[in-house]
C-alpha positions, 0 to 999 in steps of 0.5 A, a space after each residue: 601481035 593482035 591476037 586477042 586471046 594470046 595478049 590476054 593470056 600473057 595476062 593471065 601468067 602475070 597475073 598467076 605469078 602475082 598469085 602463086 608468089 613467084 612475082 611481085 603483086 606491084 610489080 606485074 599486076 597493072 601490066 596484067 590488067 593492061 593486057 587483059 584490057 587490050 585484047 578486050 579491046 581488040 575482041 569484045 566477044 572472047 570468053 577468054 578476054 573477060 575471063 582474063 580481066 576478071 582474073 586479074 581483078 580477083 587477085 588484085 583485091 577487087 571483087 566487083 569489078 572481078 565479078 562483072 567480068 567474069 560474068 560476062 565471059 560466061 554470057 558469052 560462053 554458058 558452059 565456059 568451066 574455067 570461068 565458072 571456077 574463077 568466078 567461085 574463087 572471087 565470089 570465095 574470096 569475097 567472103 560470099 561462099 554459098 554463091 562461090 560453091 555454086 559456080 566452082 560446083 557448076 565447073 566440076 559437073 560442065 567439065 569433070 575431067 578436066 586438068 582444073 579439077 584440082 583447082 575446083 576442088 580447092 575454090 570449094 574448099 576456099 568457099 566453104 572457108 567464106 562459109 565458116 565451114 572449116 571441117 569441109 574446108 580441110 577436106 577439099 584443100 586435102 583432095 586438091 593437093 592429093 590431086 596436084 602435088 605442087 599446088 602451091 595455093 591448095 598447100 597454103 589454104 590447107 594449112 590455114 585451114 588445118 590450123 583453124 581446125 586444130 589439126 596441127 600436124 596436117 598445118 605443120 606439114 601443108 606449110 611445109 609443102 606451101 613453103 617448099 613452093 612459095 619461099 617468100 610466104 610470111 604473115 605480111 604477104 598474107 596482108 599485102 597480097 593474098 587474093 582475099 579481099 575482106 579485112 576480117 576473113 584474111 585475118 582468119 586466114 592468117 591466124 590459121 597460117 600463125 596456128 601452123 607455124 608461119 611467122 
């Protein structure tokens, strides 16, 4: 029951399903950060227990809090690959793309075959998004679910993208797949809970969902 990495991976799955949508963000979110926060307590020095806080933080819309976490795991462990990856999502989600790419870049050259690729390859194409980079973000969100076939994230960023492209058979058909996974996907979840933290950028990400069919 003090096993520190253990709580916070508890953590971690609660927050997962907050950002998969298989759970309600209200509902699991401050239990998510509680447990991220005691087995920090428990060990201060476990790349995991920062990497689990910042995750939670990430998902819950705050950026800053998200980024310092995340950067202390990766002090305390420089070649920790998932924490470079999550740390390129928040910094993705922040809106700060070039500096999300670095590190989702850094994770695929430390760890290459690893089973977070799929993830890397769809927080690069999340970053170039921030980036304004639409084509590119087609093509990496393309790569991540050609790699993970039920990667509900990767499906639903596709189809925003794809949307945004002009590409409207590949939105149609990704939101399809998104919908598949994730039932409970509208607009309004889009604005209450998606990960994306400035106003302006979930509004594109949404308009490119409204492109492909989603109400």
């Amino acid at each position: 029951p003090e096993y520190a990495r253990a709580i916070g991976l508890l953590g971690w799955l609660y927050a997962a399903r907050a950002h998969l949508g298989v759970a309600e963000p209200s509902e699991v979110l401050d239990g998510a950060l509680s447990l991220g926060q005691r087995a920090l307590d428990q060990d201060n020095d476990d790349p995991w227990a920062h990497l689990v806080l910042g995750y939670v933080h990430m998902v819950a819309r705050r950026p800053k809090p998200a980024r310092e976490a995340l950067t202390e795991a990766i002090e305390r462990n420089p070649s920790f690959a998932m924490a470079h990856m999550i740390l390129g999502s928040s910094y993705g989600y922040a809106g700060m793309g070039a500096e999300g790419a670095r590190h989702a870049e850094l994770a695929m050259r430390l760890s290459p075959r690893d089973t977070i690729q799929a993830a890397v390859l769809s927080t690069i194409g999340t970053c170039h998004f921030a980036a304004g980079r639409i084509a590119e973000a087609v093509e990496f969100q393309h790569r991540a679910v050609q790699l993970r076939r039920n990667f509900g994230t990767a499906w639903r960023s596709l189809a925003a993208v794809a949307g945004l492209s002009g590409d409207l058979a590949l939105a149609a058909s990704a939101l399809a797949e998104a919908l598949r996974i994730q039932p409970n996907l509208t607009l309004d979840w889009i604005e209450r809970y998606h990960p994306i933290a400035p106003a302006e950028l979930r509004a594109l990400y949404a308009e490119g969902l409204r492109r492909a069919g989603l109400s």
